[in-house]
N, C-alpha and C positions, 0 to 999 in steps of 0.2 A: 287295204286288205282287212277282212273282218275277223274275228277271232273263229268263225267256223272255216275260215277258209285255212288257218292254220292248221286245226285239227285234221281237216281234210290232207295237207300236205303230210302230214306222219302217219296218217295211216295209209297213204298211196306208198308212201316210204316201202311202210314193213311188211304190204301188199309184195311190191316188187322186188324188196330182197331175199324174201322167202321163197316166192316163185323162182328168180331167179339161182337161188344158190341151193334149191332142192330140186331145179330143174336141171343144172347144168354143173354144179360142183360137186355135188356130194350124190346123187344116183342119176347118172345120161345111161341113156339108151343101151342096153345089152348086157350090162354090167349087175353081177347076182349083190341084192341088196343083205348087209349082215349087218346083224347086231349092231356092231362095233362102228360101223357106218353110222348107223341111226345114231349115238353116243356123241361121236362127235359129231353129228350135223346139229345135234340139240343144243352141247356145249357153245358151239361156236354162236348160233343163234341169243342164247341167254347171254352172253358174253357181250356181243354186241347190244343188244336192249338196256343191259347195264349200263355200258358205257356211253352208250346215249343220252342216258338220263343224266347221270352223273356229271356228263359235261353240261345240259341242259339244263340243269335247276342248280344246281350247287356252283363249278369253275367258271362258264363262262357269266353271269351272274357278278361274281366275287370281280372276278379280273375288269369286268366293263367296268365296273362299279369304283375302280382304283384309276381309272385310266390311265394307267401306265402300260407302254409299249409290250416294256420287258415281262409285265408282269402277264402280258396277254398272251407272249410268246413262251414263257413257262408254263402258263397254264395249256397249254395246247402240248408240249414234252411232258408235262404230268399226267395228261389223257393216255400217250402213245406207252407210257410207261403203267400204268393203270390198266390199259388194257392188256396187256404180253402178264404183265402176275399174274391178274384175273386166269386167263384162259393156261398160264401155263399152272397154276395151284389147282384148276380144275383137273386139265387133261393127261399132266403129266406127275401129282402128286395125287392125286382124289381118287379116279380112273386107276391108276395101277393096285390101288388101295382095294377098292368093291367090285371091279371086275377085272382084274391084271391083263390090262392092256396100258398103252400109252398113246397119243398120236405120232411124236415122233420119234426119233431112236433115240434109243436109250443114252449113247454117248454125244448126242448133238450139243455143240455149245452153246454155252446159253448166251451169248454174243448173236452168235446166227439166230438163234431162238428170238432174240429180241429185233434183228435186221429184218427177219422174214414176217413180222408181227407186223412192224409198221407200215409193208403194203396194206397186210389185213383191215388194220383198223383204220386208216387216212381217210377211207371212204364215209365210214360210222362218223367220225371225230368231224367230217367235214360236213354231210349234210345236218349235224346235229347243227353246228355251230350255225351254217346260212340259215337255219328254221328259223332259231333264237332271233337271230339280227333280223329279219324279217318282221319276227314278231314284236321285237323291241321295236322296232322303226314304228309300228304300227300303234302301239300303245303309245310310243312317244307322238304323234300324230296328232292321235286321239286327245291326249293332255294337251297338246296346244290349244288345239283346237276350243278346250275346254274352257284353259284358260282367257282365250282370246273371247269367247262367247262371257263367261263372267266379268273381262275388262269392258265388251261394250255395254251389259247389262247395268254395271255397276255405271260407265261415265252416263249415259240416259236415263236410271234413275236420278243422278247429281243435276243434270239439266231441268230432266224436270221439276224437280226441288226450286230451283231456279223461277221457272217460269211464274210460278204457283207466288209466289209473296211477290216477286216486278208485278204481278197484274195487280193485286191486292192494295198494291201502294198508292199505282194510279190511280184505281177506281174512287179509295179514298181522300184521297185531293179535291177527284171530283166532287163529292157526294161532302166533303169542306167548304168549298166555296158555293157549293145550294145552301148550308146551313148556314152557312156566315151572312148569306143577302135575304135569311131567313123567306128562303122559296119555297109554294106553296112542295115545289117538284122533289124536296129533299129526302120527303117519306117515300114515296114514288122509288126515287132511286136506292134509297135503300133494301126494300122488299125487292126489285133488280134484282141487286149484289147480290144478297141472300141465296137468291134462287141461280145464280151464277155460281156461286160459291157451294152449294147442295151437287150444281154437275161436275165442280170441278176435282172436288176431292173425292167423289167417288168414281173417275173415271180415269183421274189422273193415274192409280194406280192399276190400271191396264196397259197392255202391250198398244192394245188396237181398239179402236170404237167406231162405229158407222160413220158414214159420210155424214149423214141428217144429223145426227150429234154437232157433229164437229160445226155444221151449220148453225144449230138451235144455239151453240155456244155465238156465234159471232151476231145472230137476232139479236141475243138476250146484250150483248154489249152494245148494239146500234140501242137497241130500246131503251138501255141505261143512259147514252153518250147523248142522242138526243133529247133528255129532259135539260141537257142545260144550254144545248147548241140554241141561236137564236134564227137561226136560220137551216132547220132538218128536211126541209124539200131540196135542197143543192144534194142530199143524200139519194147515190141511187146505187138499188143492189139488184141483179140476174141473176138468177140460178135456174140450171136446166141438168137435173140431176135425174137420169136414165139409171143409175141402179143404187139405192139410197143405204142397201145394207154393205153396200162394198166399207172395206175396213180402211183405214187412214191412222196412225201414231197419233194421237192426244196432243188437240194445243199446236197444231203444227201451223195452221193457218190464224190463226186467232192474234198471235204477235203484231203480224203484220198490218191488221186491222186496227189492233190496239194502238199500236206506234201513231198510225193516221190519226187517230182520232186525238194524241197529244199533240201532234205536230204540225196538223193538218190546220189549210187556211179555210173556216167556215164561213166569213163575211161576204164576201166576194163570190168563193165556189165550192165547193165541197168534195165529194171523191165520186169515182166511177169504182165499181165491185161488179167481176163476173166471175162465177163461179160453174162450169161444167164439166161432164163426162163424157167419154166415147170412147169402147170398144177397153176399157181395163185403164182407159189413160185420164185423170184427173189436169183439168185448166183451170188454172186461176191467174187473174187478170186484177190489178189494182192500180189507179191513179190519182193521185191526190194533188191540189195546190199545197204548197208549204206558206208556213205564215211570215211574216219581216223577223219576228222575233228571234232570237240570239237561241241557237239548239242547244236542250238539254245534257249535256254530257253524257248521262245514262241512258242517254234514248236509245242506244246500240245493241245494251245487254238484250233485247228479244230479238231483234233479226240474226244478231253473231250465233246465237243460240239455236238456234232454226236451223241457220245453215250447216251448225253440227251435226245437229239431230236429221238433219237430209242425209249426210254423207255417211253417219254410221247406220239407218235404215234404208235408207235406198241409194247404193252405191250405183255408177252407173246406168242408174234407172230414173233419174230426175235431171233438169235442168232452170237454173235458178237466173233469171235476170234481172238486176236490178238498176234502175236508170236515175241518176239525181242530177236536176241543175238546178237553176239560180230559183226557179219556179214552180217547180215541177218534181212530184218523185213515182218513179215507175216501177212497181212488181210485176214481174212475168215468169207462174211457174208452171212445171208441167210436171208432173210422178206416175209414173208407170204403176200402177197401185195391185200389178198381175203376181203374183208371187211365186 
């Protein structure tokens, strides 16, 4: 419920209580309208607006705010009592004072005085009160909401912090072992990085980037990874991208890429990469041999990473499989990229 739709609800209120209790309580049909009428029908009207408010920004307020039982059930006998002085200092002390009338007689006890108030006001006291909680509920809502929107903003920035130095660490291993067998390819790979590293920090800090981005990122890693592969025709990549500005999270497919390229057996055979679209729905497709060699321990941090970063931006909306055996390692994802 939106904060116009509250205001809407009190002013449909004071709509229907005026029609009703100047239609129907204080001049119906046939009956000669006096002064003294008018008087108190204004009384009672001011009387109620008061106490509306008063329970509305000030008791119930205080008392939610305690949350105590007792303290909310007082607060609701401090209103019923609040409002009988109110209306009887106006009607029956004020009123006899500047135009010597009263509402009621003069000898009425003020016992009855206050038993006959609390039909009056239960009605006031009560919708004030359901507006409030209404409105609280709705602002409390709202603050979840808020919060839960800055708890996932804040874990996706920390991810991607993440991502951003595991790729950085790789690459430089790589672009180590070209200088160490002092390869012609080392400068080569360095102007890569560079230019790897120019997309990544300025796009890392976006929500979203085009699909072709997110592509030109995984080129620019083949083009780096094979300066040291010995064999980069086992390399093969498809892309059949039908709408290039669609937007994709940063880095999302890149991991996966990256991971192959540490872990992946290039002597033998290299990977299979497809990459397409169709109709709002993003495929990606990866297969790699894995090498004999004994796996890195950290090879995990970018997939485990990924698959966070799936589940806090595309709940629902993606499906992740991931196939490992003795030989063989299989990505198969799909993201509903429709928003």
């Amino acid at each position: 419920m939106k904060r116009q739709h509250i205001l809407f609800l009190h002013l449909f209120y004071w709509l229907y209580f005026i029609w009703y209790q100047f239609r129907f309580e204080f001049f119906p049909d046939g009956e000669t309208i006096k002064f003294q009428t008018y008087a108190i029908a204004v009384s009672f009207l001011l009387v109620n607006i008061i106490t509306f408010y008063v329970n509305y920004f000030i008791v119930l307020p205080w008392t939610y705010k305690k949350q105590k039982l007792y303290k909310i059930i007082l607060g609701f006998l401090v209103m019923f009592l609040f409002f009988s002085f109110l209306r009887y200092s106006i009607e029956e002390i004020l009123y006899p004072i500047l135009f010597g009338f009263r509402n009621y007689h003069e000898k009425t006890p003020f016992s009855f005085y206050l038993f006959d108030n609390t039909f009056y006001s239960y009605t006031t006291i009560f919708i004030s009160s359901l507006i409030w909680f209404l409105g609280n509920a709705m602002k409390s809502e709202k603050e979840k909401r808020q919060l839960v929107e800055e708890k996932k903003n804040s874990e996706l920035q920390a991810l991607k912090t993440q991502i951003n130095p595991h790729f950085i660490f790789n690459s430089l291993n790589n672009i180590y072992s070209l200088v160490y067998q002092k390869s012609d390819k080392a400068l080569p790979a360095i102007e890569e990085l560079s230019q790897l590293l120019r997309y990544s920090t300025k796009d890392l800090e976006k929500d979203y980037i085009t699909i072709d981005k997110e592509i030109t990122y995984i080129e620019s890693l083949m083009g780096l990874e094979k300066l040291r592969i010995k064999n980069p025709e086992f390399i093969t990549f498809e892309k059949n991208i039908q709408d290039p500005k669609a937007e994709i999270s940063p880095m999302l497919l890149v991991p996966f890429v990256e991971n192959t390229f540490k872990h992946g057996d290039f002597n033998r055979k290299g990977f299979d990469l497809k990459i397409d679209d169709s109709k709002g729905i993003l495929y990606f497709y990866l297969r790699n041999f894995k090498t004999d060699k004994q796996k890195d321990v950290t090879s995990g941090i970018g997939i485990e990473n990924v698959r966070k970063r799936l589940e806090i931006l595309y709940p629902k909306k993606h499906t992740l499989s991931i196939q490992e055996t003795e030989l063989e390692f299989i990505v198969d994802l799909k993201i509903n990229l429709e928003k």
